[in-house]
N, CA, C and O of each residue as an XYZ file, in Angstrom:
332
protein
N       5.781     -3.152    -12.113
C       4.671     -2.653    -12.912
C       4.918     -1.177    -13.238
O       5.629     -0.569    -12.438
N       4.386     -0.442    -14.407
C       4.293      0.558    -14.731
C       3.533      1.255    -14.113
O       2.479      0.720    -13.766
N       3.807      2.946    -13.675
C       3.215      3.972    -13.288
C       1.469      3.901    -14.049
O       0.523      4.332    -13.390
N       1.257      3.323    -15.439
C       0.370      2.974    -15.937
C      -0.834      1.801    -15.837
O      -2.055      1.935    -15.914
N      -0.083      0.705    -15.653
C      -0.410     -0.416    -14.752
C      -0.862     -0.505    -13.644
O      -1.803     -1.296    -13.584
N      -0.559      0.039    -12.591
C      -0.366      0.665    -11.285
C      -2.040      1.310    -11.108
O      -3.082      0.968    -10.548
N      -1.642      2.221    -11.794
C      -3.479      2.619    -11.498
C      -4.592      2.497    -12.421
O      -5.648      3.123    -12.324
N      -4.315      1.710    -13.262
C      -5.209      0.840    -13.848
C      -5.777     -0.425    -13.054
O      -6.633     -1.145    -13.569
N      -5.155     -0.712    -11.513
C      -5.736     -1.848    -11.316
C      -6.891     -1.742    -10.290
O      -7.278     -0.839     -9.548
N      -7.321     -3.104    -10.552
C      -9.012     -2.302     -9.782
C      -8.776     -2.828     -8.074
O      -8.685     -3.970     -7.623
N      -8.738     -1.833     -7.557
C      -8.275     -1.952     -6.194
C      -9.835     -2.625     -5.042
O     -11.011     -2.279     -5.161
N      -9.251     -3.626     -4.024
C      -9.952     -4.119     -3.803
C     -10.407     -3.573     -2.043
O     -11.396     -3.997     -1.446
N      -9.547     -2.703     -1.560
C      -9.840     -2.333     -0.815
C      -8.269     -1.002     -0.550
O      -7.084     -1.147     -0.852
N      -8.926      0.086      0.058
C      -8.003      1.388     -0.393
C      -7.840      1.797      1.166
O      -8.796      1.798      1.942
N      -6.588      2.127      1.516
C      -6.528      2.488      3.644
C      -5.839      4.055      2.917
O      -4.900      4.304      2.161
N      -6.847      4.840      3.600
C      -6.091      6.242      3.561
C      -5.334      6.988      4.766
O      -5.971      7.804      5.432
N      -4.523      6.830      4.942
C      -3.601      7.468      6.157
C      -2.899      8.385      5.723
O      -2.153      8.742      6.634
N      -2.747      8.909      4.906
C      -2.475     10.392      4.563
C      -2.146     11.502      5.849
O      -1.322     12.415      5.898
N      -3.128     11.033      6.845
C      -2.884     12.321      7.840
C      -2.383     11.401      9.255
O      -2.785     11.661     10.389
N      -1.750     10.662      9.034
C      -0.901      9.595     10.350
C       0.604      9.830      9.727
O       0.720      9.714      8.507
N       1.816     10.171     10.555
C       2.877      9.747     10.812
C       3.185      8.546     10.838
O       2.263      7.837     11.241
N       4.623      7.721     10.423
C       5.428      7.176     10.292
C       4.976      6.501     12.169
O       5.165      7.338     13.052
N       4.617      5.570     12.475
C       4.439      3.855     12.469
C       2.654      4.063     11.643
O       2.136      2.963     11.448
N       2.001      4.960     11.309
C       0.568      5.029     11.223
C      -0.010      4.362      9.750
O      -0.928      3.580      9.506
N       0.791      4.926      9.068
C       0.237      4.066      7.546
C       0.768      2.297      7.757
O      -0.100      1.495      7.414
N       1.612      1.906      8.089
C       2.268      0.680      8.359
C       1.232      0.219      8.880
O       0.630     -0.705      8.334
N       0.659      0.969     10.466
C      -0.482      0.183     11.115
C      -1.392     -0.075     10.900
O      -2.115     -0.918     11.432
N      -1.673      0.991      9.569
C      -3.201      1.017      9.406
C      -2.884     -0.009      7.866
O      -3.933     -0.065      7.225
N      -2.315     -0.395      7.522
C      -1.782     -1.583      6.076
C      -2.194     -3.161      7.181
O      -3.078     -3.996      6.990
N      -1.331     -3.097      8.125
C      -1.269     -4.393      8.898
C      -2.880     -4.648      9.412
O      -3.204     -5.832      9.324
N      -3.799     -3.861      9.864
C      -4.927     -4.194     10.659
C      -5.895     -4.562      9.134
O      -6.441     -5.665      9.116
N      -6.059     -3.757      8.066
C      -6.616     -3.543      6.819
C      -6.266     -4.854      5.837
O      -7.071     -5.245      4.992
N      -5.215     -5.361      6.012
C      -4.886     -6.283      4.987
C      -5.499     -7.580      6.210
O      -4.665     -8.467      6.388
N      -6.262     -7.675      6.677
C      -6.948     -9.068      6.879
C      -8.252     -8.796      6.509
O      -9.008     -9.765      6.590
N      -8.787     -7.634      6.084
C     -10.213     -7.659      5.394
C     -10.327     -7.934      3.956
O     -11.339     -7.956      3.255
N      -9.400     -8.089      3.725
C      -9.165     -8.759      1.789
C      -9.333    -10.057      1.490
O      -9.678    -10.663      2.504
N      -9.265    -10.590      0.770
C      -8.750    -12.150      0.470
C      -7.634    -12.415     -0.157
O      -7.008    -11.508     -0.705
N      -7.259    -13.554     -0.174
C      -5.498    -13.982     -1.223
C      -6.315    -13.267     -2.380
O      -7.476    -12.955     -2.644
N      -4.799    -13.171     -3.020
C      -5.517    -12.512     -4.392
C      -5.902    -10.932     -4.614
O      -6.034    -10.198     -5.593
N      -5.993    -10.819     -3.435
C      -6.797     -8.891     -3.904
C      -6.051     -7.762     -3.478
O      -5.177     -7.785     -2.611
N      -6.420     -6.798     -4.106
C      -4.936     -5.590     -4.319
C      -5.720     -4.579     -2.901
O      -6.872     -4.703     -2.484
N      -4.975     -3.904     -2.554
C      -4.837     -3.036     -1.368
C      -4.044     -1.711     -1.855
O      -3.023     -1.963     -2.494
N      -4.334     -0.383     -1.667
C      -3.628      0.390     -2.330
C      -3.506      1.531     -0.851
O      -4.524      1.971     -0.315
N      -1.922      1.917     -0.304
C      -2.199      2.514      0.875
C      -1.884      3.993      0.208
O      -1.151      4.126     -0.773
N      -2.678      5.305      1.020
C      -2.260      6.522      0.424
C      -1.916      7.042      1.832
O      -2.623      6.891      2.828
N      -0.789      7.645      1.777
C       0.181      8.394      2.548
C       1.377      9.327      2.220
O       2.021      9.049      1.209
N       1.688     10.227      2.839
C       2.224     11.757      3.026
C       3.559     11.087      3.118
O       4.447     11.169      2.270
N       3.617     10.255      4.505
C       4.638      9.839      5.030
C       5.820      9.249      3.977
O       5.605      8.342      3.173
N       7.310     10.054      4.167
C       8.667      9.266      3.115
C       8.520      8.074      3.552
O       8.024      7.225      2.812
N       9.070      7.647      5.328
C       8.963      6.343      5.318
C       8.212      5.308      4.796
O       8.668      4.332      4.200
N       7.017      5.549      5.040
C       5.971      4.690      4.094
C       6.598      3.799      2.847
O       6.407      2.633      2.504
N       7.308      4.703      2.396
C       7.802      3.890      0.756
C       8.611      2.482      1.159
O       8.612      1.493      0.427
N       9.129      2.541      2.129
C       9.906      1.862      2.416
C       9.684      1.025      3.655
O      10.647      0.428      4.137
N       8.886      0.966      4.023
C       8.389      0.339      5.939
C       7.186     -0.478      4.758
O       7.344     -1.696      4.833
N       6.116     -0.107      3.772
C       5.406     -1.026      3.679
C       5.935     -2.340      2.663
O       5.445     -3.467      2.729
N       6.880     -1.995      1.851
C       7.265     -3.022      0.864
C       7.979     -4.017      1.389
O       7.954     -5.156      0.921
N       8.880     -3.572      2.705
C       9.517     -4.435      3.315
C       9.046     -5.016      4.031
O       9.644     -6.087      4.131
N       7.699     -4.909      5.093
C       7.058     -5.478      5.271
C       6.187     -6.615      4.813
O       6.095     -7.687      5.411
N       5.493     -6.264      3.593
C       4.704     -6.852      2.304
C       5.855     -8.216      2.264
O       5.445     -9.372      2.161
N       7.334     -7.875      2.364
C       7.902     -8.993      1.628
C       7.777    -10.236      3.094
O       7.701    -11.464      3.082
N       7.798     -9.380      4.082
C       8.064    -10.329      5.192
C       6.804    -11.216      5.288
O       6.720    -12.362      5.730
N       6.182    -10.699      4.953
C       4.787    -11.301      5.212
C       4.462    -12.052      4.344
O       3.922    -13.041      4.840
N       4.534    -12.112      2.821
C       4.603    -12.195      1.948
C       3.686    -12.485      0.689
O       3.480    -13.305     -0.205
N       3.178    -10.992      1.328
C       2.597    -10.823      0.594
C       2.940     -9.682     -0.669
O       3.703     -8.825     -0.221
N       2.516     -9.382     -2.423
C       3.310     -8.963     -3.230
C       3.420     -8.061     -3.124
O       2.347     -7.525     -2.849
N       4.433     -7.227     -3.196
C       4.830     -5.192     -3.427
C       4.526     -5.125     -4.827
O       5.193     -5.862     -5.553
N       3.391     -4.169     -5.517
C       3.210     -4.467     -6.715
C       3.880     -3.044     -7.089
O       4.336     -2.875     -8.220
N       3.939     -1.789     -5.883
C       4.678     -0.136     -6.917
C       4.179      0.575     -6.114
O       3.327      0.397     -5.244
N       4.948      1.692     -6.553
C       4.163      3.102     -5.441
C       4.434      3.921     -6.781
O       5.311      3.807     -7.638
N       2.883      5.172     -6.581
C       3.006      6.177     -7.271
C       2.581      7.566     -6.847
O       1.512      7.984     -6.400
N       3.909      8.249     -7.158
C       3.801      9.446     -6.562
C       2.581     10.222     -7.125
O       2.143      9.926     -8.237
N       1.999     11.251     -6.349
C       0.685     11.817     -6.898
C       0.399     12.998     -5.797
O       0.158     12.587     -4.663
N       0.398     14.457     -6.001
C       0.068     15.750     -5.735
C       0.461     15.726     -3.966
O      -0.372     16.087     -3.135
N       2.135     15.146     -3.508
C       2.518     15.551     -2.410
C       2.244     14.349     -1.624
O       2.437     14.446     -0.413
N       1.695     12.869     -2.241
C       1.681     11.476     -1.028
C       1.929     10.484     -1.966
O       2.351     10.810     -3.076
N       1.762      9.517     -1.732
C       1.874      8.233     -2.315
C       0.561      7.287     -2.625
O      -0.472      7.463     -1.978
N       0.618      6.646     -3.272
C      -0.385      5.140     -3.386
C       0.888      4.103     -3.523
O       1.777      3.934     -4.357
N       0.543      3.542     -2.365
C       1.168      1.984     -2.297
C       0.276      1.146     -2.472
O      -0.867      1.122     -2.016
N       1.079      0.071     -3.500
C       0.057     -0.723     -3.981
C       0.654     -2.334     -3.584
O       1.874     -2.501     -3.561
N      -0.438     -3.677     -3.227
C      -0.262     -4.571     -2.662
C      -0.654     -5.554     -3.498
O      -1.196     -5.254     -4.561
N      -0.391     -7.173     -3.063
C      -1.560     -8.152     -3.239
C      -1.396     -8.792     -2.389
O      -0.246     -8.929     -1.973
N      -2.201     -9.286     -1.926
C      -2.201    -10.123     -0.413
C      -2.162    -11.564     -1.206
O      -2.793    -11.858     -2.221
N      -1.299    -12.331     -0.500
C      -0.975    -13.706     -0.839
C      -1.744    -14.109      0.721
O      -1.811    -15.281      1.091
């Protein structure tokens, strides 16, 4: 999806860990993504580099969709859909 796409979508539930270290946004994605339903987007915001890369690979294991990450004023929005 496009940087445009991306935050155009209407997010169905948002985990801000911004101020957790590397296992903390991961943990706080894993406990958060059972309050959703199939179908609904999750968008994680975090500081953390790893993040970019610990939640998509995760997302796939699980498998649920990696829809993009977008950079924005020094963190990220990772964006999901829970299958």
């Amino acid at each position: 999806m496009t940087t445009e796409e991306l935050v155009a979508l209407t997010i169905d539930k948002s985990v801000d860990a911004r101020g957790t270290a590397c296992p903390g946004p991961l943990l706080a994605a894993k406990k958060e993504i059972a309050n959703i339903g199939s179908g609904q987007i999750m968008e994680i915001l975090s500081a953390d580099e790893g993040t970019r890369r610990d939640i998509p690979k995760w997302a796939g294991k699980k498998g649920h969709e990696y829809l993009g990450t977008v950079e924005k004023d020094g963190y990220f929005k990772i964006y999901l859909k829970k299958q």
